[in-house]
N, C-alpha and C positions, 0 to 999 in steps of 0.2 A: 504494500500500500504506500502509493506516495507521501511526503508530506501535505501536500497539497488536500487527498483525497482524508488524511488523518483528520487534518484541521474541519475540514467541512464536516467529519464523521462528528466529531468534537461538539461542533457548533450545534447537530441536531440531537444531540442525548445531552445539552446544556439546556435547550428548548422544551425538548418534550419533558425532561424530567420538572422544569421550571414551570411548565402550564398544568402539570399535574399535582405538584403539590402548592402551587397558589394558593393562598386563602382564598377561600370562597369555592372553588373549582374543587378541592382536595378532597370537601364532604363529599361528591357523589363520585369519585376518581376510582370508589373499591365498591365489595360487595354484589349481589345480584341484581343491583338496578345502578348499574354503572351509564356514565356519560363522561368518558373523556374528553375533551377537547383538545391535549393535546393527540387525539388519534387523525386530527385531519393531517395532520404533519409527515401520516403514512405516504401523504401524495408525494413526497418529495422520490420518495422508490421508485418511480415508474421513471423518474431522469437522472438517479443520481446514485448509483450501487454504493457510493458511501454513505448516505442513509441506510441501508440493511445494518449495517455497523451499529451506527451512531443512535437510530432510535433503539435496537436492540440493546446496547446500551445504557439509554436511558431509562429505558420502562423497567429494567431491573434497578437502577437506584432509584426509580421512584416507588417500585413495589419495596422496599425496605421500610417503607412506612402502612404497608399493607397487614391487616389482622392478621391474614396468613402467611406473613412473610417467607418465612422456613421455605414454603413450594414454591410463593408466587413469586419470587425474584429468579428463579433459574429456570422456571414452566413458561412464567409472563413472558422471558427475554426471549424463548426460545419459540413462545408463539407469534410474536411479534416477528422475528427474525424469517420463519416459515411466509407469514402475511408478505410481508415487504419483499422477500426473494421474490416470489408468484408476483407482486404488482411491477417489480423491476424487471420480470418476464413477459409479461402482458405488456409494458412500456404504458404510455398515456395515454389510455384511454378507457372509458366509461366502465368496459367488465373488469379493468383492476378494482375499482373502487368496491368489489365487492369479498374480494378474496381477505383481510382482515374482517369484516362482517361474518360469514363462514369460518376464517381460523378461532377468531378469539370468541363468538361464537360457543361454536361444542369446545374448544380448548378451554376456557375459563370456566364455561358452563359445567365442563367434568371435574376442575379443581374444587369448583364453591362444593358440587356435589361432594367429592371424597374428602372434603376438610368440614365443612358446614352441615346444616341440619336443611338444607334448601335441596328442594326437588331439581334433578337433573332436569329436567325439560321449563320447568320453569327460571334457571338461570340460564341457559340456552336460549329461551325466548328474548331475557331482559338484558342479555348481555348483547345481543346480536341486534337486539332492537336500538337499543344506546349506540350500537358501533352504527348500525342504519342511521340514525337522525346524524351525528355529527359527521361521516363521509358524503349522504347526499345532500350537507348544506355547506358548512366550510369547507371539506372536502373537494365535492365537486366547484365550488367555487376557487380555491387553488387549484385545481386541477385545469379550470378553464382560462383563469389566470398567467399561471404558469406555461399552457399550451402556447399560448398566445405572444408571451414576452422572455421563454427562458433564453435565448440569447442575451437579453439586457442583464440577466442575475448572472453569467457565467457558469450556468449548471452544463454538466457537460450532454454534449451532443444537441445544445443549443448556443456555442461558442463560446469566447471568451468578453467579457465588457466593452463596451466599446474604449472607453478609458486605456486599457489592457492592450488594446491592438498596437502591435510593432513593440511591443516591451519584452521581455525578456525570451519570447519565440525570437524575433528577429535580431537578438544578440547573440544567439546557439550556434543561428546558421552564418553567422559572418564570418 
């Protein structure tokens, strides 16, 4: 991994961990009627394989403040990490936005079950439904965002900033 791709990994397990344990955001961040908000930030996957990293990441230091810690720091990172591969596979567009819905979905839905007194199908429901509301609203609106403008952010395989052009590519090749 480059530096480069570090630093950006960095940047979004700084984020998602920080919109997850915000005050206010933190109350409904656990449990079987979750709504993250930082889960729209999964969008970043679909353009940028150092997000797989960096929110995987994140969601495990923000699951250390989870009731079931013990699991959901290395279950959470790893269902996160599964989501974000499959949207960084899919690339940008609309059927990513569902594959976290689906993982963390039955993934979380079967932790609450094997740690909690909550019905599998019912955190399954409430977990998937929380990952639905925040991908088809921030979500898809980064995702529309981002389609539209990632050359300006520098993400890769929508170039470098404009800023950026002739900088340190065009000092390699001299």
């Amino acid at each position: 991994m480059s530096a480069r791709s570090l630093a950006r990994a960095a940047v979004y397990a700084a984020a998602y961990t920080a919109l997850t344990l915000a005050p206010g955001l933190n109350a409904v961040a656990y449990g079987p009627v979750q709504f993250r908000v930082s889960e729209a930030l999964t969008v970043f996957a679909c353009f940028d394989p150092a997000a797989i990293v960096g929110l995987s990441v994140g969601t495990a230091i923000a699951n250390v403040a989870s009731p079931i810690a013990v699991l959901d720091v290395p279950f959470g990172a790893a269902l996160t990490g599964v989501a974000t591969f499959v949207m960084w596979r899919l690339g940008p567009h609309w059927p990513a936005l569902l594959a976290p819905i689906v993982v963390n979905g039955i993934g979380v839905g079967f932790e609450l079950w094997l740690l909690t007194s909550v019905s599998f199908w019912y955190a399954v429901a409430f977990v998937g439904l929380g990952e639905a509301v925040v991908l088809f609203t921030g979500g898809a609106a980064l995702l529309a965002a981002l389609r539209r403008h990632s050359g300006r952010h520098g993400l890769p395989g929508g170039g470098p900033p404009t800023a950026f052009r002739g900088g340190d590519d065009a000092r390699r090749s001299e």
